[in-house]
N, C-alpha and C positions, 0 to 999 in steps of 0.2 A: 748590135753587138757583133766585132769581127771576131776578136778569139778570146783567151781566159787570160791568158798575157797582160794582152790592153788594159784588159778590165782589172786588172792586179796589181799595176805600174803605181810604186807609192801607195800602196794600201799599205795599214798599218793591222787591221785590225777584219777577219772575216768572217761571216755564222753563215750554215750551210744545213737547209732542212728539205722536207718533203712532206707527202703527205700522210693523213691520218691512217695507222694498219700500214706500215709500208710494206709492199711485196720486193719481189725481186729487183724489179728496175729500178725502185723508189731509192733500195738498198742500195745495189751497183753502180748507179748515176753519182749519191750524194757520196759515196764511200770515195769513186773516183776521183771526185773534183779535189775532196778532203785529200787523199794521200798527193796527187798532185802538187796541191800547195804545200802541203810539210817535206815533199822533197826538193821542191824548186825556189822554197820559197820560207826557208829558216824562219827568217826574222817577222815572218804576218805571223802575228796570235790568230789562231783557228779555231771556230768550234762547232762541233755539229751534233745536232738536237733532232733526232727521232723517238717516238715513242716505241716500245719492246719490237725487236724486232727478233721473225723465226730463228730459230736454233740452226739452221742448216746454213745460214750464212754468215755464222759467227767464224769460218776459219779467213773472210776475209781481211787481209790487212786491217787494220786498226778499228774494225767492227767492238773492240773493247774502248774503244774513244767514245765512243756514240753516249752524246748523255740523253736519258730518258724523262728527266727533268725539267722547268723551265722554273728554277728556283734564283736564277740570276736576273739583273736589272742593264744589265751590257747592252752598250750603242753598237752597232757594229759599222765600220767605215763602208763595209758591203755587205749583203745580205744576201746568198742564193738561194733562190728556191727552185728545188726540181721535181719533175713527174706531178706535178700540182696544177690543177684546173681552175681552181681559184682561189683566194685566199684564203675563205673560212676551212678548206680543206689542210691551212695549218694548224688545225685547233691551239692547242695551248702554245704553242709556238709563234702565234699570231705576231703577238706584244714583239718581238724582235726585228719582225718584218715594218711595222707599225712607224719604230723608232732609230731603224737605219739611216743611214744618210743617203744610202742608194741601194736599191733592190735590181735583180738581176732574177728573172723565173727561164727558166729552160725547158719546156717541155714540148709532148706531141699529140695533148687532148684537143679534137677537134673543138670542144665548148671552149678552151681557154679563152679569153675575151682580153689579153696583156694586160695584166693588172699588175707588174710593176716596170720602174724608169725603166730597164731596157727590158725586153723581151726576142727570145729566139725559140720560137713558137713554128714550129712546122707538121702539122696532121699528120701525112704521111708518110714521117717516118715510125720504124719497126718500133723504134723505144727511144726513152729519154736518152738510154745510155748512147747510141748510136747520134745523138746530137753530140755529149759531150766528145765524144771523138770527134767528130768536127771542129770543134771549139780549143783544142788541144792542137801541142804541136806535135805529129804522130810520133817522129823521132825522140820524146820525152820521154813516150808512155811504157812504165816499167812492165815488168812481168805480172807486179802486186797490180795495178794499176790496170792492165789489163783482163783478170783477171776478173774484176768489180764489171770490167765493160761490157766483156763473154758473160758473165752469168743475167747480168739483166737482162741483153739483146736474147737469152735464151726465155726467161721466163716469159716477157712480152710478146715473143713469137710463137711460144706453145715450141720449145725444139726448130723453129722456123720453117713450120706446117703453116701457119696461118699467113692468109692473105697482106698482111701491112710487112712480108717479107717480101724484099727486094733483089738485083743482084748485088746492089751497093750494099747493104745488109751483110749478104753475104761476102763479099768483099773485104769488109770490115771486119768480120767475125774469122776470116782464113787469117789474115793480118794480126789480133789476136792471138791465134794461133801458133803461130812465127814468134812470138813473145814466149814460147816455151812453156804455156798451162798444159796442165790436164783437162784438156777439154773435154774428154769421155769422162770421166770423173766430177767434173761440174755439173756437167747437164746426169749423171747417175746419182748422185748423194742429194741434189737442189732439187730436180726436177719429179724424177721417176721413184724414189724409194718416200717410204712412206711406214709411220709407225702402227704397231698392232690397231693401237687405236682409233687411227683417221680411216686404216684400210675398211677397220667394225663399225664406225660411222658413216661411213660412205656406202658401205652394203646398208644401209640403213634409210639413208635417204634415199640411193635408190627406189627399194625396197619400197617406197613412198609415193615414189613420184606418179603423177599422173600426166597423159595427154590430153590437149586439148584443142579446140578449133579445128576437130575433124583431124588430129592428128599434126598440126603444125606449131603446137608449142607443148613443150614437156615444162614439169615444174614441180618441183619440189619444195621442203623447209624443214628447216629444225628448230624446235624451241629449247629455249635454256633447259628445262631438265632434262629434256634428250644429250643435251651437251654436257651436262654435268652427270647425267646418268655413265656416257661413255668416255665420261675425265678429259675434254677435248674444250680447248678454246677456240675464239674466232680465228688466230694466227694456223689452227691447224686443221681449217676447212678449206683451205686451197686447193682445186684440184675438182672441187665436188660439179662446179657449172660448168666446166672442161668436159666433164664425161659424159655430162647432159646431154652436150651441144653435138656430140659424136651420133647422136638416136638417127636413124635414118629417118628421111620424109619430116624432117622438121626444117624449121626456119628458127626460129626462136628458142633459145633454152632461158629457164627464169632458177634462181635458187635464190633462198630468203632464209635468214636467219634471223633468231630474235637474242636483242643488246641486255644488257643489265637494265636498262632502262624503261625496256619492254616495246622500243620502238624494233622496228626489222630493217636490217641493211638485203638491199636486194640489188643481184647479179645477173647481167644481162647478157647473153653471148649473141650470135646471130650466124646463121647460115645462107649463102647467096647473096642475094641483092638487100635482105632485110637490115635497118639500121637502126640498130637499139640504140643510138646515142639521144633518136627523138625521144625514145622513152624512158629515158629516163631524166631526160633536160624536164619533158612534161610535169615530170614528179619532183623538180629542183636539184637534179644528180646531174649527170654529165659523163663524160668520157670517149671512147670512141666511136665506130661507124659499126663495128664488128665485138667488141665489147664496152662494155658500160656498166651503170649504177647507182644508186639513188637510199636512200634513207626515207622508211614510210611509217607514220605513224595509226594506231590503231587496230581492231582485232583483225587476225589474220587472214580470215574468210571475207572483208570487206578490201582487205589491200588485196588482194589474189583477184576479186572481181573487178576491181577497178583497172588493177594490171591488166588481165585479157580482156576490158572492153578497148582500152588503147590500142592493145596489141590488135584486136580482130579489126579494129577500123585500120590499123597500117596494114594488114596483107593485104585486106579486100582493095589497097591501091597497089599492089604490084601487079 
């Protein structure tokens, strides 16, 4: 894939998704490719299918487009998918990816494996969003447009503290800039504020957490009535393995939550040399070098051990 151009020429028809829970980049990536085309590109039928996404990124451009739905049977003449590791990561969105005539994935999970016709799959970079810049012709990209691309490259870089930021990254993100956002304002309202309630569940998990392996992995969870005790869904635990991963003398932070289904999605950050993407590829998750992920089935005391027997055999090789 050279740009979005190319891949555009005589389409008729485009669906633009990501993955399950989308976070910030999931949002910013697909939102940008989306306004993209509705300004360059009139006459393509558009549609983009995420499931709920947070409240704080609804002031983006056409964030009320977003269907939540997969209640249509539509071919789509292309198909994107971004910030997606692998297909079943579209959950119900699957069926469109399935029955495209051409898939197009964008992202920068090191597990990605190219699971569709083109792929523009690069690890190393900061976020998916900072691909779709690439893939763009800079001189298109509006204010709105930029906007969707600052706030992702923000969420994926932690404010661009974390190591997968670059000075291209940075580069990218002053250029953004030049496009006339509020950039203090992005990274305040997205990144740093937070409601009564995440802040009272987050004292909470802490409040929980324990160390381990002699101090090299901290780890927390909450169960659903913890979650429903403090009126808080999954979309508004973001933030919670972020603070983990800050504990000094650690390598690993772990945060697990439990689904309506009773299985736990678990989050994996990493400090130094440590790379949680093994662990959680072990457990059939995936993601980065430095953050990752995994979906675990069973009572929580038996995923928590199984966790730090993985874990304790990865330090004892660094």
């Amino acid at each position: 894939m050279t740009n979005l151009d190319e891949t555009l020429w005589n389409v008729k028809t485009v669906g633009i998704s990501g993955h399950v829970r989308p976070d910030g980049d999931c949002v910013g990536s697909t939102l940008a490719v989306y306004n993209y085309i509705k300004t360059y590109y009139p006459n393509v039928e558009v549609d983009i299918y995420l499931e709920s996404i947070p409240n704080v990124f609804h002031f983006l451009q056409n964030a009320d487009k977003i269907c939540n739905e997969s209640t249509t049977d539509k071919v789509y003449d292309v198909f994107f998918v971004l910030d997606c590791g692998d297909e079943d990561r579209l959950g119900a969105n699957i069926k469109y990816f399935h029955t495209a005539k051409h898939t197009v994935c964008i992202d920068h999970h090191v597990s990605n494996q190219s699971f569709a016709d083109d792929n523009y799959i690069i690890p190393d970079a900061s976020s998916t969003c900072e691909l779709v810049f690439d893939l763009m012709d800079a001189n298109k990209i509006t204010k709105e447009i930029a906007e969707c691309i600052y706030t992702g490259m923000v969420h994926d870089t932690g404010v661009f503290q974390y190591s997968c930021t670059s000075a291209k990254t940075m580069n990218i993100a002053g250029q953004m800039m030049e496009k006339g956002i509020d950039y203090s304002k992005i990274v305040d309202e997205t990144f740093y504020k937070k409601t009564y309630q995440q802040n009272r569940i987050l004292g909470q998990a802490l409040l929980d957490s324990k160390l381990y392996l002699e101090g090299r992995c901290i780890l927390t969870y909450l169960t659903k009535a913890q979650m429903k005790a403090f009126a808080c869904t999954p979309k508004e635990l973001d933030g919670i393995v972020n603070q983990l991963r800050v504990t000094k003398g650690t390598d690993v932070a772990v945060f697990l939550y439990e689904n309506e289904d009773g299985t736990y999605k678990v989050s994996l950050r990493a400090n130094g040399d440590f790379n949680v993407a093994e662990i959680a590829c072990f457990f059939g998750g995936g993601g980065h070098v430095k953050a990752a992920g995994c979906t675990m089935e069973g009572q929580i005391e038996d995923i928590i051990q199984s966790l730090l027997d993985v874990i304790h055999k990865k330090i004892n090789v660094l």
